[in-house]
N, C-alpha and C positions, 0 to 999 in steps of 0.2 A: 178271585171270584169270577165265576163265567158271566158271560154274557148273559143278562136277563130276558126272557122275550114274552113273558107274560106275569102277572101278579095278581093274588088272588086276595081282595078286602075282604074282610068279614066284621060288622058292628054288629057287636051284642047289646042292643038296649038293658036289656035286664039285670045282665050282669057288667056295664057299663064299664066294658071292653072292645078295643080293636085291635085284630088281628092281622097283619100283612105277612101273607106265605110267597115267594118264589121256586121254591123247590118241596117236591115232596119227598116220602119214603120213612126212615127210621131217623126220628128227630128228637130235641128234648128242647129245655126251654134253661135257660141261664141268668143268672140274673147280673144286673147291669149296674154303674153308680147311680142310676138313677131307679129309688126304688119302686117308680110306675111301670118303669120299662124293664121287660122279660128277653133276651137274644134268645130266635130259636135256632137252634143249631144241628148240622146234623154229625152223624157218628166219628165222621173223621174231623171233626170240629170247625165247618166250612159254614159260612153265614147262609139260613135260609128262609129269614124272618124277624119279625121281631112282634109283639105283644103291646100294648098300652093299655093300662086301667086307670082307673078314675077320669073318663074320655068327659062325663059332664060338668066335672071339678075344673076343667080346663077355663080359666076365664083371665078375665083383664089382668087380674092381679097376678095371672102367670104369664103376663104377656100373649095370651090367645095359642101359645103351641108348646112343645116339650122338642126340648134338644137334648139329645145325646149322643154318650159313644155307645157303639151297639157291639165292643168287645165285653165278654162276660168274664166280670172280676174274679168271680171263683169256679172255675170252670168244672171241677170235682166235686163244687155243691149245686146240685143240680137237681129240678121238678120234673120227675119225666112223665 
């Protein structure tokens, strides 16, 4: 992965989603073992993101954050 030199958040109240981009262009989204977390990826399957929902579910009883690996288990099944 290159060198990051900017990162773009984005919270969706509504649909009670965050988004983290570092790179744009022709991307998809992949899904991850953890089924909150989305990896966005782009075409040649290089990390460019990742997705989290259910951001207000997040509480004590999840330890206050989400960990994972941000490789996508099925890389051929894919939300583009």
């Amino acid at each position: 992965m290159k060198d990051i030199e900017s990162v773009n958040v984005w919270f969706d109240k509504a649909g009670d989603y965050l988004d983290v981009t570092w790179a744009s262009g022709n991307t998809y989204y992949a899904p991850t073992q953890n089924d909150r977390v989305m990896a966005l990826l782009g075409m040649e399957g290089n990390l460019c993101g990742f997705q989290i929902s259910g951001i207000s579910k997040i509480d004590d009883g999840e330890k206050g954050f989400v960990e994972v690996d941000l490789h996508p288990v099925k890389p051929e099944s894919t939300i583009v």
